[in-house]
N, C-alpha and C positions, 0 to 999 in steps of 0.2 A: 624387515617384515613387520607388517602391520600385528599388535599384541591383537591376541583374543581370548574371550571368556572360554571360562571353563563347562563344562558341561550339567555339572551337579551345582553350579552356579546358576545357569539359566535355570534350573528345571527347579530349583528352590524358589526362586524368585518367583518362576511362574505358579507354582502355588498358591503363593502369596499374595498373587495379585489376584487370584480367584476366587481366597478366602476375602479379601478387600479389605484386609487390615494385615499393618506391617509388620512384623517382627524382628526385632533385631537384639542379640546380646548386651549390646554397651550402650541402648540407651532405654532411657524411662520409657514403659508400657502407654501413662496416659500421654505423652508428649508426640507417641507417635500414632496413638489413637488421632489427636486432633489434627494429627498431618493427611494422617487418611480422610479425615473428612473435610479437605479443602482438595484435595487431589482426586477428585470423582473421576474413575477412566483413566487413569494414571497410574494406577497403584503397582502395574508390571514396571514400570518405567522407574519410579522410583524405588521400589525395592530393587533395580537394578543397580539403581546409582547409590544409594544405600551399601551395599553388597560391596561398591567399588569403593569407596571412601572407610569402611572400612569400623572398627570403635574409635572414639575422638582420641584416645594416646595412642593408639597407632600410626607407624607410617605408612601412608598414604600414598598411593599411585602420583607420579611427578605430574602428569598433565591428561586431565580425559578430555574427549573433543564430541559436544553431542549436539546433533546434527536434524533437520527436520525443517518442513517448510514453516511458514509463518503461518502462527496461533497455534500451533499444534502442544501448547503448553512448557515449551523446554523452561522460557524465566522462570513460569511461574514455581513450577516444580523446584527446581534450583533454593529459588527464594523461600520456601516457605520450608525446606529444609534447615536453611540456614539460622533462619529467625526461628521458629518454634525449637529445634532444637540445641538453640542459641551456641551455635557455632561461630568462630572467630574467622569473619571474613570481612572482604570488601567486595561489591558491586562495582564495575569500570563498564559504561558508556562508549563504547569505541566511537561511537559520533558524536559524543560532548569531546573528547580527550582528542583533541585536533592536533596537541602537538605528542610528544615522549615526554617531556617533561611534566605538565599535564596528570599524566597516566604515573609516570612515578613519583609524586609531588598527593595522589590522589592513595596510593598504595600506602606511602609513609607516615603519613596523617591518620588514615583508619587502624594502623599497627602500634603506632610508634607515639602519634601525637603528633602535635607543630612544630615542638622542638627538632622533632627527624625531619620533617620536608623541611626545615631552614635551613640545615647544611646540605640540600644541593646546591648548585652552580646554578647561572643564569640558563647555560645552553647543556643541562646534565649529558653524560652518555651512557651507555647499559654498566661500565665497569663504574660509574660515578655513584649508580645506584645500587649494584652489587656491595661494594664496599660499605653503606654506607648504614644497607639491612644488614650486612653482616655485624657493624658494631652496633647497633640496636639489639641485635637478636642473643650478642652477648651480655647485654645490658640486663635484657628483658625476654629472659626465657620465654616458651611459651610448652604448657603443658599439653597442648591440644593442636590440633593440623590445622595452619591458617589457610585459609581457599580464598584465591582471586577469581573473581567470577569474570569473564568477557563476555560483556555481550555484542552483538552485531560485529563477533572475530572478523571477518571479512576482511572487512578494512582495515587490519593488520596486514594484509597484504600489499597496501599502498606505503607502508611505512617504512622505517629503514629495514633494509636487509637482512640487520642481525638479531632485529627485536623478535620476531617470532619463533627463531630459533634456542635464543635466551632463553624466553619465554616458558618453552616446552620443559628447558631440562633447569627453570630456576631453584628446584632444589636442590639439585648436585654442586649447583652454581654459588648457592650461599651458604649452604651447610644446614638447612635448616628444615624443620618440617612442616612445607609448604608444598601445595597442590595450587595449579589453576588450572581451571575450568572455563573450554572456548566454546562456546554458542554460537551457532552458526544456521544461516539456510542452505548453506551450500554444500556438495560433497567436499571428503576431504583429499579425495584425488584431486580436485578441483582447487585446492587448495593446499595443498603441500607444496614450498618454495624448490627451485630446479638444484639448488645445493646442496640438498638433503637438507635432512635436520634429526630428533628424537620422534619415533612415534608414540602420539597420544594412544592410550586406548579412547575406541568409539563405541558410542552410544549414539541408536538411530531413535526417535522420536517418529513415529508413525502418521498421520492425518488421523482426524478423527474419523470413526463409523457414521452413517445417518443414523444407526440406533445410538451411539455414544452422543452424538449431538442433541437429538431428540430428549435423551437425559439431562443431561447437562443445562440444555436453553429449560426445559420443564420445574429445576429446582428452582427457577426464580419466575415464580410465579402470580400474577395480580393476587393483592391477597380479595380483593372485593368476589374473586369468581371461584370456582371449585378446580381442584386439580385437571378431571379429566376434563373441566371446559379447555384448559389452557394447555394442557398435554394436545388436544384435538388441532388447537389454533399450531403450534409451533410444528405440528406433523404437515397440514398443510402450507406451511412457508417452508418447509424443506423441502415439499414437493417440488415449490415453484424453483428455489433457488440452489437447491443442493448440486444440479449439474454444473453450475455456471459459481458458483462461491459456497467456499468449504470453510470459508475462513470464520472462528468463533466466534469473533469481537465482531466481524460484521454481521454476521448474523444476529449477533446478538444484541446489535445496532436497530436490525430491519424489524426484528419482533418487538421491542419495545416500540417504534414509530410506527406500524401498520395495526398494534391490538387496536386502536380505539377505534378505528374504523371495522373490527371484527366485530367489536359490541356493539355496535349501534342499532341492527335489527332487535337484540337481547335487550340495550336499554331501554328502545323503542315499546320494548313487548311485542314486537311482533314474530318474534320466532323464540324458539326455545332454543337452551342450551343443548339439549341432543339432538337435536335436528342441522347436522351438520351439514348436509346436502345444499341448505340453502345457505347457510351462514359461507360456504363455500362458493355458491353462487355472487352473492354479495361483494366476498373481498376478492374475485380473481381479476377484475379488469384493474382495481386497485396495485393488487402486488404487478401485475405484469407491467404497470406503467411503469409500478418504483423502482423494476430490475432496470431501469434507462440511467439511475443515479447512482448502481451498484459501486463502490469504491471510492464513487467522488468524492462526494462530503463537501459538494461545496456549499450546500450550506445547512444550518440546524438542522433540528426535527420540527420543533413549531415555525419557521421560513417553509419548511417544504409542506406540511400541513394546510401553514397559510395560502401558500400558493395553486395547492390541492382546489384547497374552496373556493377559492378567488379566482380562479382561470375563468379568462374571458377569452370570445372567437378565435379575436386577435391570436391568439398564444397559442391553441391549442393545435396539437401535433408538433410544439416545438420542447424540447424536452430542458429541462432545469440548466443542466450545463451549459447551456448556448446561451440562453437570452439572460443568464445570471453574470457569467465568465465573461462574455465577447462583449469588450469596450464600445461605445458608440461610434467611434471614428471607425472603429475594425470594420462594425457592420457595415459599414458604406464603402468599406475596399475592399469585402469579400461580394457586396453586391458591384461591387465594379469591374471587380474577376470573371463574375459568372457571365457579367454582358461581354467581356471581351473572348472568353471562354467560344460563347454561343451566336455569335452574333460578327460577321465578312466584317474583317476590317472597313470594305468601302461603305457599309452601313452605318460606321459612327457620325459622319457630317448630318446626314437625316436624321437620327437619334439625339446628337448633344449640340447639334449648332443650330441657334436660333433661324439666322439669316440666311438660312443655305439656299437660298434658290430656288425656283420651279425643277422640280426632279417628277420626270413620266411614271407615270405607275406602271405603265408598260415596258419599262428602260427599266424601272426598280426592279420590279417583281417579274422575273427570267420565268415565264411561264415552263421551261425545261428545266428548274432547280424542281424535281419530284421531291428529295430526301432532304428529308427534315435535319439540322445540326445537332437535333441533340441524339438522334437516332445512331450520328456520325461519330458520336463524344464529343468532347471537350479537347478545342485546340488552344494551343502553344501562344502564348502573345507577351509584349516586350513589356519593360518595366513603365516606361515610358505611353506606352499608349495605357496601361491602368493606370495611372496618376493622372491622364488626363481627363478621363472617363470618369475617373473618381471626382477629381473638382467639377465634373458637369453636372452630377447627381447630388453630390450633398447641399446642403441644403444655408449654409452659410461659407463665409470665404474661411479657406482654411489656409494656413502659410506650409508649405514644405520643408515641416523640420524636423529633426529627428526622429521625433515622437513618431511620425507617420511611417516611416522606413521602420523600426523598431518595430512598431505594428504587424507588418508585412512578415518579416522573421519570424511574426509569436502565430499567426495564420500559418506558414511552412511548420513549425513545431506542431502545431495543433492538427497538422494532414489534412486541413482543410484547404489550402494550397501547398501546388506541387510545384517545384525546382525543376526546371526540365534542363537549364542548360549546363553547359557546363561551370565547373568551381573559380577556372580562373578565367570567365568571362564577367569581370565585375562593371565595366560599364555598360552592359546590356544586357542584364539573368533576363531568361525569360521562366515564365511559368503557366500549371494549367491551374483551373478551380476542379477543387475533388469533389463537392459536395452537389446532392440531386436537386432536382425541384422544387419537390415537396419543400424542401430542408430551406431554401432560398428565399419559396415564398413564405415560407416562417416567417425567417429572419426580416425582410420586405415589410411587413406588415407589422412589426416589432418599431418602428422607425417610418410610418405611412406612408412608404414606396410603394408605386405601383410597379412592377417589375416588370407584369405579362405586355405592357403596353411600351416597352422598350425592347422588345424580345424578338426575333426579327421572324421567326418561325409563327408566329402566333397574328401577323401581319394580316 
């Protein structure tokens, strides 16, 4: 059965967190003054976890597990307890710590020193390193709860079988008083191994509110403008983005890269700071483009900036991912796609062969073909007929090596081509192209293909 809190535990807590400053018996008043004011919006959560850990000579809950999607503050929380109230722990990277060893080699260093990670083993195992904190911990008392922090626990799930389990109950395990603490995005039904194991107490981590964000982006504020100008500006970028990203870090990505384009009517002088109406006018065709880059990040703030101002005909309606991301050779196998997509096989010889003969317009063009192919969708075609399609249009000799199959795979990832056949048909996949027109003739024009004049519909 899963541990849960007590009742005059939550209802304390939530006090606490209303009053916005923490209280706690065992430790210093200013120490946790200045926890609270790095934990804006937090202060229920961490006077939870507070609560659960307990005074530093006490013992400590063996393992909490706290839970919450990305940016919703669980590190940060964690950390700034840790250091401000200079608690004796360690931070472990479940994505740096690739191996166990790794991870306890990482544990016995921040405890113990070098001296302890050198007598593990080359390939350690959980009793290698049980053993090896327990003569450490004989050594080297500790009068305070050491906390292992996990983060990105998840991927303890790919590891051996008996580490997360260890894990849970490593105080009973060495004798000592020690807690870790797993961070995680995922539930912990989601995550509990099929063998059982000890249960953590949980702790949920919330999203934030649009008013919590609203605060939060607002305390980092241009210092050149007045509060409510830049309270005004972040209220309208939550308008635009709060259904579509909740996440802090991004947003708080997207307000620093979209304000200078907020001032420029203000620096101009042509509008005033309360005159939001227009100042909203101004940035909306902006933010609604930048929601096309939301998550990518592929590239800077001043590249995207640049490329803001810089946009020429060429480019325009093709959005940063594409014509940043997709290699030169891609572009000319995904326009090789869309011709074989859009366009009767018996129409490649008139399209890519120089010398093809006298062909009748009236034999070409089947005045009973009424319906247009792309009205049809996008058909099925072999690997073999885009490769060849492809050498007809680009525009120098390319050799068929790897690099260009590799290619082909990273289009299939990218859902811009589709797989249609089947897995174990490897000497002839066939596939479709996913992508529209519009999108095509971007990319077209990106590379001075003329596309529409290869198109059999457009005839």
């Amino acid at each position: 059965m899963i541990p849960t809190l007590s009742s005059s535990i939550i209802s304390g807590v939530a006090q606490t967190g209303m009053a916005g400053l923490l209280e706690h018996p065992g430790y210093d008043g200013e120490k946790l003054r200045r926890v609270s004011e790095q934990l804006p919006c937090r202060e229920v959560q961490a006077g939870m976890l507070l609560s659960l850990m307990g005074e530093p000579q006490q013992y400590c809950y063996p393992s909490l597990f706290i839970y919450g999607h990305r940016a919703s503050g669980k590190s940060h929380v964690v950390n700034v307890l840790m250091k401000e109230l200079e608690l004796p722990h360690v931070t472990v990277s479940c994505v740096e710590c690739v191996s166990v060893a790794l991870l306890f080699e990482q544990v016995l260093l921040s405890f113990f020193g070098c001296d302890a990670a050198s007598l593990l083993p080359r390939s350690p195992s959980i009793s290698d390193f049980v053993r090896i904190y327990k003569q450490q911990t004989s050594e080297f008392p500790s009068k305070q709860t050491r906390y292992i922090v996990m983060e990105q626990a998840e991927l303890l799930r790919d590891a051996n079988v008996n580490l997360l389990p260890a894990l849970l109950r490593l105080q009973e395990l060495v004798e000592d008083n020690v807690s870790v603490i797993l961070l995680s995005e995922i539930v912990w039904d989601k995550f509990r191994p099929n063998t059982g194991c000890f249960e953590p107490l949980l702790l949920h981590f919330p999203d934030y509110s649009k008013a919590e964000l609203l605060h939060i982006l607002s305390a980092h504020r241009h210092p050149s403008y007045s509060a409510g100008f830049y309270s005004s500006y972040v209220n309208i970028l939550l308008g635009v983005f709060y259904a579509v990203c909740r996440d802090l870090r991004e947003l708080r990505h997207l307000a620093a890269l979209n304000f200078s384009k907020f001032c420029e009517p203000v620096a101009a002088g042509k509008v005033k700071e309360t005159e939001t109406h227009k100042l909203w006018k101004n940035i909306e065709p902006h933010l609604k483009k930048a929601m096309q880059t939301v998550y990518l990040r592929e590239v800077s703030s001043l590249q995207w900036e640049q490329m803001d101002e810089h946009e020429t005909g060429a480019l325009r309606g093709l959005s940063a991912h594409t014509h940043v991301e997709l290699p030169y050779y891609s572009k000319f196998l995904l326009i090789a796609a869309y011709l074989a997509s859009y366009n009767p096989a018996r129409t490649d010889k008139r399209f890519f062969v120089k010398h093809h003969g006298k062909i009748k317009k009236t034999n070409f063009l089947k005045k009973n073909e009424k319906t247009s192919n792309h009205l049809l969708g996008p058909k099925p075609f072999p690997l073999d007929r885009l490769l060849a399609i492809f050498y007809s249009v680009v525009d120098s000799r390319v050799a068929p090596t790897a690099s260009i199959f590799s290619q082909i795979s990273s289009l299939v990832t990218l859902q811009l081509l589709t797989l249609v056949s089947h897995d174990d048909q490897l000497d002839s996949p066939k596939y479709k192209c996913s992508v529209s027109l519009d999108f095509i003739s971007a990319i077209s024009r990106t590379v001075n293909f003329d596309i529409v004049k290869y198109l059999y519909d457009f005839l």
